[in-house]
DRENFI-134711 format. One record per residue (C-alpha): residue number from 1; residue in one letter; x, y, z. Coordinates in Angstrom, 1 decimal, decimal comma, m for minus. Example, Ala and Ser with C-alpha at 12.3 -4.5 7.8 and 13.67 -1.06 7.14 Angstrom:
REM residues 2
[1 A [12,3 m4,5 7,8]]
[2 S [13,7 m1,1 7,1]]
//
This chain:
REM residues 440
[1 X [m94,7 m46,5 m32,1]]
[2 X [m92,9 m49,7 m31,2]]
[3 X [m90,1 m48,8 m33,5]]
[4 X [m90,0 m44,9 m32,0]]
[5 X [m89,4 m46,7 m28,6]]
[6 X [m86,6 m48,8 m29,6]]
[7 X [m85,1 m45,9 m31,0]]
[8 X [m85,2 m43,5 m27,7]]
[9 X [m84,2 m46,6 m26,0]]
[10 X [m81,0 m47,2 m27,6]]
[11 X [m80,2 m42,9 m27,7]]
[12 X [m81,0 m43,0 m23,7]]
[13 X [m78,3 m46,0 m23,5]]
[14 X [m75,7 m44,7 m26,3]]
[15 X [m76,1 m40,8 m24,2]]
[16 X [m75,8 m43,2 m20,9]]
[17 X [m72,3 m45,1 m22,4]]
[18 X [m71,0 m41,5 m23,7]]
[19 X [m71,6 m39,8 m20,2]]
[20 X [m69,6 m42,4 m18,6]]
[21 X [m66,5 m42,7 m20,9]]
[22 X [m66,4 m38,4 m20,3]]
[23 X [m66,4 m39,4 m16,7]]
[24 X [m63,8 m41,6 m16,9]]
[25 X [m61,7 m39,1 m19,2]]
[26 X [m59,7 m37,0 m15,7]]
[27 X [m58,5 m40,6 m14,9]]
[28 X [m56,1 m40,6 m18,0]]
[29 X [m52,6 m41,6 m17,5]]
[30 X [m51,8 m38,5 m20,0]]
[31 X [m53,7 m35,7 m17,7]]
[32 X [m52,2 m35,6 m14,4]]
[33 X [m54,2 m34,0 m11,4]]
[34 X [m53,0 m30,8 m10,4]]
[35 X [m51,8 m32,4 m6,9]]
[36 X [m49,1 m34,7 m9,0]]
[37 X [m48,1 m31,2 m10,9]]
[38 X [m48,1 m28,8 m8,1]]
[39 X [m45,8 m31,8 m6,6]]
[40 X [m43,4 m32,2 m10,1]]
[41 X [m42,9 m28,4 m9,8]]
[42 X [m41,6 m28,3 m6,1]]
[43 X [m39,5 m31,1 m7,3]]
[44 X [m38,1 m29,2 m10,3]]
[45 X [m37,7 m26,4 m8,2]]
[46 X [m35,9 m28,3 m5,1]]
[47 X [m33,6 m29,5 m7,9]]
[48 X [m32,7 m26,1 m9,3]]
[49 X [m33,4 m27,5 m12,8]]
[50 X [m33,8 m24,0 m14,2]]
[51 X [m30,4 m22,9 m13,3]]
[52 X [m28,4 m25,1 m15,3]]
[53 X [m31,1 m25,2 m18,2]]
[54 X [m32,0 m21,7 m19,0]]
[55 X [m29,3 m19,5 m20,5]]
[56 X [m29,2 m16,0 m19,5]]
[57 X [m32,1 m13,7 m21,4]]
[58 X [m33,7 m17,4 m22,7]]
[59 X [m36,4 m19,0 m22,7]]
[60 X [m36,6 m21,3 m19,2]]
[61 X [m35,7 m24,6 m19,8]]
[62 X [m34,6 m24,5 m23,2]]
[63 X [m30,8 m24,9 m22,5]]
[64 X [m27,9 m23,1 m24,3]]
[65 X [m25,9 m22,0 m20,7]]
[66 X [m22,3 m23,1 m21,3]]
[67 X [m20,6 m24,7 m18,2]]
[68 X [m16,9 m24,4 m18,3]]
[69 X [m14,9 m27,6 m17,1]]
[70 X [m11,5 m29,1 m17,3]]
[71 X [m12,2 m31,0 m20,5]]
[72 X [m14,3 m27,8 m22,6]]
[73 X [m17,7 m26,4 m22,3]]
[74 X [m20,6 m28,5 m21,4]]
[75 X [m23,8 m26,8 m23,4]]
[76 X [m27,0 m27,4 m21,5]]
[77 X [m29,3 m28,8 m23,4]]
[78 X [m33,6 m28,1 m24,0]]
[79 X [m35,6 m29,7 m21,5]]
[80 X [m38,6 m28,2 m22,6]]
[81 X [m41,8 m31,0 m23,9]]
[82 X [m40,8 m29,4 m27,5]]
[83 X [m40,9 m33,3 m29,5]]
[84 X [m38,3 m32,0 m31,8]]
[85 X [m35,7 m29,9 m30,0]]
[86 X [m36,4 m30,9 m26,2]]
[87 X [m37,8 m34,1 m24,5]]
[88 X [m41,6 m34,1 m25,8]]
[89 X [m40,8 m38,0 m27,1]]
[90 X [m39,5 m38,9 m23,7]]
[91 X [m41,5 m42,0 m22,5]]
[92 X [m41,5 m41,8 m18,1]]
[93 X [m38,6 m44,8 m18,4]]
[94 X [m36,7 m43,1 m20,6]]
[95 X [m37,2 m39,5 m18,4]]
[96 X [m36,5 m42,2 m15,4]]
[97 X [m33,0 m43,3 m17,0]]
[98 X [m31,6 m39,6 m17,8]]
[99 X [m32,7 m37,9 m14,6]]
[100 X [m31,3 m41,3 m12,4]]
[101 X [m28,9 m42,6 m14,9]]
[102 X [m27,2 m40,4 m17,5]]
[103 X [m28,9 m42,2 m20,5]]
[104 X [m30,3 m40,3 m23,1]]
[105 X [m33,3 m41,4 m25,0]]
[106 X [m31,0 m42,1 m28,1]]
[107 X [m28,8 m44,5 m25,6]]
[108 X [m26,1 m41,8 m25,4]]
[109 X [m24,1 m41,0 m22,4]]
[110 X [m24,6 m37,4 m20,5]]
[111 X [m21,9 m35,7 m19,0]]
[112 X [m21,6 m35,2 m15,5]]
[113 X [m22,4 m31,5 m15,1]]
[114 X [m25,9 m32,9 m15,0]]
[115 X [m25,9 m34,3 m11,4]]
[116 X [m27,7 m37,3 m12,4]]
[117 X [m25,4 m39,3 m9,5]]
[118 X [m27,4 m37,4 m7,2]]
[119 X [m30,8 m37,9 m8,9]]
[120 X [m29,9 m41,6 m9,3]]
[121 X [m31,3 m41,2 m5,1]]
[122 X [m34,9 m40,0 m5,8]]
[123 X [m37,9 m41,5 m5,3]]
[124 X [m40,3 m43,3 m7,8]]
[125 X [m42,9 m40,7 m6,6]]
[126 X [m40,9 m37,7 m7,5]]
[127 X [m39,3 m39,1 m10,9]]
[128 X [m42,8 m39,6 m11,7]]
[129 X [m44,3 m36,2 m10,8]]
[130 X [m41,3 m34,1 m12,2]]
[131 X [m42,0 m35,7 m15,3]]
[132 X [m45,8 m35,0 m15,3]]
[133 X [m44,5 m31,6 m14,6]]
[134 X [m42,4 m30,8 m17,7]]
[135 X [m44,5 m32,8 m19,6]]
[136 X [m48,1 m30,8 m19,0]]
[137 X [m46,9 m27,8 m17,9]]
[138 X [m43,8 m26,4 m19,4]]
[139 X [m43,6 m24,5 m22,3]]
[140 X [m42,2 m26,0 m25,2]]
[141 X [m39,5 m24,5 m26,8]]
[142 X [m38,3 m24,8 m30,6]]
[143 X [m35,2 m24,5 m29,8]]
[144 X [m32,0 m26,7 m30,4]]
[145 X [m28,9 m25,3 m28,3]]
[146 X [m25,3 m25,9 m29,9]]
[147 X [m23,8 m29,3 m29,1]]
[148 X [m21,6 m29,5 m26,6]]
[149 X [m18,1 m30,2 m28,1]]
[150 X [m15,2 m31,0 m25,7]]
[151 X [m11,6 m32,7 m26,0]]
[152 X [m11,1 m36,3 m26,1]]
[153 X [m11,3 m38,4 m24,9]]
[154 X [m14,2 m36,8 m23,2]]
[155 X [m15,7 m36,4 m27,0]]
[156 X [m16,6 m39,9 m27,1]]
[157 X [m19,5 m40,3 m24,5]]
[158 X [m19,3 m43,0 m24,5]]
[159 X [m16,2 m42,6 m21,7]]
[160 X [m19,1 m41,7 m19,7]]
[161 X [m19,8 m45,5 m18,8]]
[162 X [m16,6 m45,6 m17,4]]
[163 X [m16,5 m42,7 m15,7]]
[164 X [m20,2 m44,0 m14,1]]
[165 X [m18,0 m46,9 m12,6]]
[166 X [m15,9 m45,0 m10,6]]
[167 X [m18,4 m42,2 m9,4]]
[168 X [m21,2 m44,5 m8,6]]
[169 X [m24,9 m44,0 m8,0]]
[170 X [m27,2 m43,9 m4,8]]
[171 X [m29,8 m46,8 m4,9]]
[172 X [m33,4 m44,6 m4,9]]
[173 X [m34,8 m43,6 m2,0]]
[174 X [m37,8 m45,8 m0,9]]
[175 X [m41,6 m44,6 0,2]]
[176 X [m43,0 m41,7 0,4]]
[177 X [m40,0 m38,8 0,6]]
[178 X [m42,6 m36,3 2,4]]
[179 X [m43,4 m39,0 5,5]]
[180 X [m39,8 m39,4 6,2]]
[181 X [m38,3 m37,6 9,6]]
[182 X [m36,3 m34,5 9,6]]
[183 X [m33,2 m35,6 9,5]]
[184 X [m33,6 m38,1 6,8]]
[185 X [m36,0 m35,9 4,9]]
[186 X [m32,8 m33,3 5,0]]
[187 X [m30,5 m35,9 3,9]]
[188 X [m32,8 m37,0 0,8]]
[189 X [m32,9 m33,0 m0,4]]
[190 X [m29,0 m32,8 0,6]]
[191 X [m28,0 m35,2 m1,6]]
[192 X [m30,7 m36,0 m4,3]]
[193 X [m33,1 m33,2 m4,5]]
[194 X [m30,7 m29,6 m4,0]]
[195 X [m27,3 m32,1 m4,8]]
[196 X [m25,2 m29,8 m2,6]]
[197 X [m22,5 m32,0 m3,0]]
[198 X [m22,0 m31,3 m6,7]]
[199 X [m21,0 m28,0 m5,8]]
[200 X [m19,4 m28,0 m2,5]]
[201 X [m17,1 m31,8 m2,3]]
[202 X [m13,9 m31,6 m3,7]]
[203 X [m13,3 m33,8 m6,8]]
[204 X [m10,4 m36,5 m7,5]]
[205 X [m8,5 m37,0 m10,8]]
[206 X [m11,1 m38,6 m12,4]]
[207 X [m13,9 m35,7 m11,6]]
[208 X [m16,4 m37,3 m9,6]]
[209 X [m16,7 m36,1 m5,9]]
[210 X [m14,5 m37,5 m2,7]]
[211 X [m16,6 m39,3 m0,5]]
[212 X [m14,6 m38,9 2,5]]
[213 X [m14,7 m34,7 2,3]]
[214 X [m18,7 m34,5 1,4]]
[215 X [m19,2 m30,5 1,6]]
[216 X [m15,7 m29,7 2,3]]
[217 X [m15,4 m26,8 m0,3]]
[218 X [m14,6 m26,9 m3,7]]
[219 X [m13,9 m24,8 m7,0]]
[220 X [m16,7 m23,9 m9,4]]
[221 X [m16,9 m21,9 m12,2]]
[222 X [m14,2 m19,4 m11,0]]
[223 X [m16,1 m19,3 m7,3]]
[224 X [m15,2 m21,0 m4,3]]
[225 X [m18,6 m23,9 m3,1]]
[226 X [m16,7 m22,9 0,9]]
[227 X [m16,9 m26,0 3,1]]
[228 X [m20,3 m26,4 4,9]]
[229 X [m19,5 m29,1 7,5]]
[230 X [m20,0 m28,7 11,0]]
[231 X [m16,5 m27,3 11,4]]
[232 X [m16,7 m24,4 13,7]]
[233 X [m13,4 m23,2 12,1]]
[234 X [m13,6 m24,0 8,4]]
[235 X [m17,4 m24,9 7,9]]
[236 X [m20,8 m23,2 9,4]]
[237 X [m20,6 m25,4 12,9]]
[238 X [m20,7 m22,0 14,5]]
[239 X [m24,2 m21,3 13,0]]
[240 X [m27,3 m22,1 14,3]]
[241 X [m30,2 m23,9 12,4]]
[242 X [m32,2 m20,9 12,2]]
[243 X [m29,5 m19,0 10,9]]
[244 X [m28,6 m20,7 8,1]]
[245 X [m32,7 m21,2 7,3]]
[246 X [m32,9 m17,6 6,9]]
[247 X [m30,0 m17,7 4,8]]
[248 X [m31,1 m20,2 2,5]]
[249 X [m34,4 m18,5 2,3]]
[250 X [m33,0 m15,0 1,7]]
[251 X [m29,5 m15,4 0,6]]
[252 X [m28,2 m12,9 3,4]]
[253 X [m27,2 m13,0 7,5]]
[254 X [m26,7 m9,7 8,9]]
[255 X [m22,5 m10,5 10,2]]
[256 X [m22,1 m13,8 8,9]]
[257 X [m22,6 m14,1 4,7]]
[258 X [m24,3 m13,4 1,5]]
[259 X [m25,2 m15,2 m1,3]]
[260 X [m23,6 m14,2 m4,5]]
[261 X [m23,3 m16,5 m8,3]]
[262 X [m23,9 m19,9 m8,6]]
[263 X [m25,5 m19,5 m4,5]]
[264 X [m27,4 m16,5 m5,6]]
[265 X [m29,0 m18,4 m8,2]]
[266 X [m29,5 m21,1 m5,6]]
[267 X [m31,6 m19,1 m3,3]]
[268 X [m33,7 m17,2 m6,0]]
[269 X [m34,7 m19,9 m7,7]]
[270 X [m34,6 m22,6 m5,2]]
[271 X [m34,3 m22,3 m1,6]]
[272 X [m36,6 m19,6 m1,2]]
[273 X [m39,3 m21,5 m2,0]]
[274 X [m39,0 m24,6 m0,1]]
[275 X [m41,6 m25,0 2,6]]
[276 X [m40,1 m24,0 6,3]]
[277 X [m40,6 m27,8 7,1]]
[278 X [m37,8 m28,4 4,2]]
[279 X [m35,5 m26,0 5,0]]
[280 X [m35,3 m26,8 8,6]]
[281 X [m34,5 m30,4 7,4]]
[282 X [m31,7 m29,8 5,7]]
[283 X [m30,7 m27,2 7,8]]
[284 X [m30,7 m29,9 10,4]]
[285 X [m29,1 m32,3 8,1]]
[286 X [m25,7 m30,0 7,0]]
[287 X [m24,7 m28,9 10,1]]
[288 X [m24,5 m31,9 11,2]]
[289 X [m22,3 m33,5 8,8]]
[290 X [m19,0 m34,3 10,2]]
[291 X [m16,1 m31,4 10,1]]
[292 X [m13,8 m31,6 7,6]]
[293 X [m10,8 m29,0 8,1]]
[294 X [m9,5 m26,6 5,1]]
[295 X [m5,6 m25,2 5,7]]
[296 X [m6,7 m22,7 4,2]]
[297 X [m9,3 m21,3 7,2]]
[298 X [m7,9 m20,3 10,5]]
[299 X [m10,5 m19,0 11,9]]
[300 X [m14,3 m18,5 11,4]]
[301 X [m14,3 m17,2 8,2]]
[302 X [m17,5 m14,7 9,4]]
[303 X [m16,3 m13,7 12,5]]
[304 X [m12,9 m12,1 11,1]]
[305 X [m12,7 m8,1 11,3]]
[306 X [m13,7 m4,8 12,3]]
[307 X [m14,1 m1,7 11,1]]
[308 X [m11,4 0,6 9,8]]
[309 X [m10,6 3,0 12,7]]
[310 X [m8,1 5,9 10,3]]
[311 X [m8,8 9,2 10,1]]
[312 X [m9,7 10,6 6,9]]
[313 X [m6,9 12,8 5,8]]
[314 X [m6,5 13,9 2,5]]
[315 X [m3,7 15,5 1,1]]
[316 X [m5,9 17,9 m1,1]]
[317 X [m4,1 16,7 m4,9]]
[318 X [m6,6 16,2 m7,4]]
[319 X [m6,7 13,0 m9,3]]
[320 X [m6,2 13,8 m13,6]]
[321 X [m8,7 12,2 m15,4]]
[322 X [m5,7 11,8 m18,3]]
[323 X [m4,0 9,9 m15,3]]
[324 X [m3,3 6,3 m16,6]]
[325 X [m1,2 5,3 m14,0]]
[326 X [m2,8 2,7 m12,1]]
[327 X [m4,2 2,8 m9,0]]
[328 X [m3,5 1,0 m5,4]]
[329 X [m5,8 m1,2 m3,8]]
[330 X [m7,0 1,9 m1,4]]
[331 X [m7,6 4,1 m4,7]]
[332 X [m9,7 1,9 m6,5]]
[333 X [m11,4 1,3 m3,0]]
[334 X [m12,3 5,2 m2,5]]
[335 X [m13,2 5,2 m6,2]]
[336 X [m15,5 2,8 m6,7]]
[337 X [m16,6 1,0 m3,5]]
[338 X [m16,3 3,5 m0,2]]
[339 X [m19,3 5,4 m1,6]]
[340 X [m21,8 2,5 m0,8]]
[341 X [m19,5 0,1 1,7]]
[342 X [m18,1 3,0 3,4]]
[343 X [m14,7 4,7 4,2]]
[344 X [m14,6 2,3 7,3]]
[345 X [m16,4 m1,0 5,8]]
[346 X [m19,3 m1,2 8,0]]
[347 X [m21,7 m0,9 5,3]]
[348 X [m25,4 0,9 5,6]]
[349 X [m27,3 1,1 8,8]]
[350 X [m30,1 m0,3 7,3]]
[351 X [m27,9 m3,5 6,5]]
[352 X [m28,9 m3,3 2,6]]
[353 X [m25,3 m2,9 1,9]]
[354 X [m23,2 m5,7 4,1]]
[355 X [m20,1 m4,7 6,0]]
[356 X [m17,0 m6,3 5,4]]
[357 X [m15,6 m6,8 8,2]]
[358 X [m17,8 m10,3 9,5]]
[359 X [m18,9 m11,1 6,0]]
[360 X [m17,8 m15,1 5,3]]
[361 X [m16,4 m13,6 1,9]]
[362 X [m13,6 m11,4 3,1]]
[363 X [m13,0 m13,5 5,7]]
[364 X [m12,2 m16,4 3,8]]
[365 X [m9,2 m17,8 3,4]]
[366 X [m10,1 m18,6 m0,1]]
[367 X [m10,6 m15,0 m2,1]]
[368 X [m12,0 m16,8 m5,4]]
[369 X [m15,5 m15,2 m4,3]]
[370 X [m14,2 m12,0 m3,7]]
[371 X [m12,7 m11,5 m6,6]]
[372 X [m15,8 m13,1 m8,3]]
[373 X [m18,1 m11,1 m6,8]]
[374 X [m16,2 m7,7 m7,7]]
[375 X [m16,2 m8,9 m11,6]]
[376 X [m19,8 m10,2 m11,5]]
[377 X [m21,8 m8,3 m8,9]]
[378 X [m24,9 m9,4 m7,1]]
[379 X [m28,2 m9,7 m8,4]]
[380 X [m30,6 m11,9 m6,6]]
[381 X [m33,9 m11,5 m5,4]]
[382 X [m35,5 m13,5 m2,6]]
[383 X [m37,7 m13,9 m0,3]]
[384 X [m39,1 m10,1 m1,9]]
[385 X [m35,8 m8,6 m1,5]]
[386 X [m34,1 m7,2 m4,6]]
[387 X [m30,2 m7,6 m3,4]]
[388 X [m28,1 m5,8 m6,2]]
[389 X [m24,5 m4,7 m6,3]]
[390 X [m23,2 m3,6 m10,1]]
[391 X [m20,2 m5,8 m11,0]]
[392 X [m17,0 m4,3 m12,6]]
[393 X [m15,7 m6,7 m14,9]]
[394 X [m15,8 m6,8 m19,1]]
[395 X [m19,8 m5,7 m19,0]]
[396 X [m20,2 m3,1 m16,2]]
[397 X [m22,5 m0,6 m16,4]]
[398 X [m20,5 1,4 m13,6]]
[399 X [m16,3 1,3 m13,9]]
[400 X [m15,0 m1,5 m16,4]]
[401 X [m11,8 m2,2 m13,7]]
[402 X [m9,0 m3,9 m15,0]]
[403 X [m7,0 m7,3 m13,4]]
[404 X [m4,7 m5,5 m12,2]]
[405 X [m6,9 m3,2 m10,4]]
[406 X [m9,1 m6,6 m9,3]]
[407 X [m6,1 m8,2 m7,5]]
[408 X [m5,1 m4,9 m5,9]]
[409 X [m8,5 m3,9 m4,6]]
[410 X [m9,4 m7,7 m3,6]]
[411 X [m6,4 m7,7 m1,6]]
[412 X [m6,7 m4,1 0,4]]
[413 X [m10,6 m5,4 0,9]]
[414 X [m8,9 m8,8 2,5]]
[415 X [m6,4 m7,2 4,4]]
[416 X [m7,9 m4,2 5,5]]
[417 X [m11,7 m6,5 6,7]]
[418 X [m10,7 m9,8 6,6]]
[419 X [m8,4 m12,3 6,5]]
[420 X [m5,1 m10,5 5,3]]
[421 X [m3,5 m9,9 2,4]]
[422 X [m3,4 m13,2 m0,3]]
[423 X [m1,4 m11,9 m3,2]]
[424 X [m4,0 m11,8 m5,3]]
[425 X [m2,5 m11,8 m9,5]]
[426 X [m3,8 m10,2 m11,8]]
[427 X [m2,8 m13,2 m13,8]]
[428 X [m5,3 m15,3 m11,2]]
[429 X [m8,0 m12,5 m11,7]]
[430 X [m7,5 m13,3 m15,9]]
[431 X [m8,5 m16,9 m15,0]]
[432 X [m11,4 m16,6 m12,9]]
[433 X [m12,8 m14,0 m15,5]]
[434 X [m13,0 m16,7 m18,3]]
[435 X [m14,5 m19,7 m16,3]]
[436 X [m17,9 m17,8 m15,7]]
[437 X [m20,6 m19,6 m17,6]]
[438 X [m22,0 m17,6 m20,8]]
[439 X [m24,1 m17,7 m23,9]]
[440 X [m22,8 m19,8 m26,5]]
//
């Protein structure tokens, strides 16, 4: 009987010890708690991650878009926890030193399309929690995109290091990112989480962005990043905060803009789903950087324009379809764009199609996104809204329209709506159409 005793005894105390280790077992450094992951993935999505990392019809994360730039196409690569074709072996300092500093776990150098300078300003707390996030609770992918390949010297990534001398990094934000006030909290997404500068300050000869013009517009990937300072000429210092809330939350302002490429991609996948507490912070924050001026804008770029006031006469000649003589800018307007923007340019009453005539776009003085936007189309959805426009470049499922016809519609649009007439090439058209990023 003794012996029976002993023996429940020591099960009671082995069941006890078991029991306690199983309670201990949610504490594990390797199983977050859904708050750090729910935090990681507003991170991730703040900093657009997806965008850059997921090529188009592919599996999020794992890589493959190409990026054009002046020395080749950057290949993004798999970010997926995959241990073999992503970042599954990633310890947190080595996530730490590719997200801040451009170090890869193999101690090679990334390139800069990967806005790690802006990164390098994020918090501990976030690092930490976007890395929880892909580690736990993305997909892995089995995937290996094709290495990027460009011309030297930019080959040798090593370059990089130099390169990281003369752009510099932020020194991390300190604390607690969500106690910090509006203003500040709107600088920290401004410049490390959403890295609007990336996109939208002009670069020097060496690539990395001018300080002294921080969101004065810029050229990417055949669009035009328009300058966002307080500028009430050349930037958005005529907007209010609310305004340009709703545009970052729905990519579209009745008379003042919408958002179309890389900005479209922006708001879909980013913008829209900041809290309202964000958005009014960087609202906040942006306009009130100071003005920087472009030549190029001589007036508010959404306020130019007003609606074509001609009669519609027609002379009654048919058009043959065995006509191959090209079009002018007011053909290929009536043939392809007059039946949703109308004969006049005001657009739909219900505002699903914008008018061009106060639309930021054909106002510009720049007409990259113009042009862009004819070739490419719109296709964004935000906020619930499915915004689409079918594109008329190489892969339209509408009117395939050629450069020629691009520069010569582009510039009836600008100088009929907007801001006049820019002599639009079709040689400048040819351009813009091969910088668009695509599938390797």
């Amino acid at each position: 009987m003794p012996d029976v005793a002993h023996k429940i005894l020591w099960s009671v105390l082995g069941a006890g010890v078991g029991l306690a280790v199983l309670s201990t077992e949610p504490a594990r450094a390797d199983e977050p708690s859904a708050e750090l992951l729910a935090h990681g993935k507003y991170i991730a999505t703040a900093g657009d991650c997806i965008a850059c990392h997921t090529k188009p019809g592919g599996q999020p994360f794992a890589g493959g878009l190409s990026i054009t730039t002046p020395m080749g196409d950057v290949i993004s690569t798999n970010i997926t926890p995959d241990p073999d074709h992503g970042i599954g072996k990633y310890t947190l300092q080595d996530f730490e030193k590719s997200v801040r500093h451009g170090i890869r776990r193999d101690g090679s150098r990334l390139y800069p399309a990967m806005p790690y300078v802006s990164y390098s300003g994020m918090t501990d707390d976030d690092v930490t929690a976007l890395y929880a996030w892909f580690m736990h609770d993305v997909k892995p992918v089995a995937e290996t995109p094709p290495a990027t390949a460009l011309n030297f010297p930019a080959n040798l990534r090593i370059t990089m290091a130099v390169w990281n001398l003369v752009a510099g990094e932020s020194d991390p934000e300190t604390g607690d990112a969500a106690t910090f006030d509006k203003l500040r909290r709107g600088k920290y997404i401004a410049h490390a989480l959403a890295h609007c500068g990336t996109c939208h300050t002009p670069r020097n000869v060496m690539l990395s962005e001018k300080e002294d013009s921080y969101l004065a517009g810029a050229s990417l990937l055949g669009w035009y990043a328009p300058d966002i300072t307080s500028s009430k000429t050349s930037g958005i210092g005529d907007w209010s905060e609310d305004e340009l809330v709703a545009y970052l939350r729905t990519g579209h302002i009745d008379g003042l803009s919408q958002a179309a490429g890389p900005m479209g991609e922006v708001v879909e996948h980013s913008t829209s789903h900041l809290t309202d507490t964000d958005l009014h912070a960087l609202a906040a924050y942006i306009l009130q950087v100071p003005a920087k001026e472009d030549d190029a804008e001589h007036a508010p770029r959404a306020r130019i324009g007003q609606a074509l006031n001609v009669p519609d006469i027609r002379s009654g000649d048919l058009t043959r379809i065995d006509n191959l003589d090209p079009m002018d800018g007011k053909g290929v307007y009536d043939a392809n764009c007059a039946s949703c923007h109308g004969d006049n340019g005001a657009g739909s009453s219900n505002r699903y199609v914008p008018s061009l005539f106060h639309n930021a776009v054909v106002g510009s003085g720049h007409p990259d996104n113009l042009i862009m936007t004819v070739l490419e189309g719109v296709d964004r959805t935000a906020n619930g809204v499915h915004a689409y426009m079918p594109g008329f470049g190489q892969n339209s499922d509408v009117q395939r329209l050629s450069n020629t016809e691009v520069a010569a519609v582009v510039n009836y649009v600008t100088k009929t709506f907007g801001s006049g007439d820019h002599g639009v090439t079709p040689e400048q058209v040819a351009t813009q159409r091969g910088e668009t990023p695509k599938t390797p």
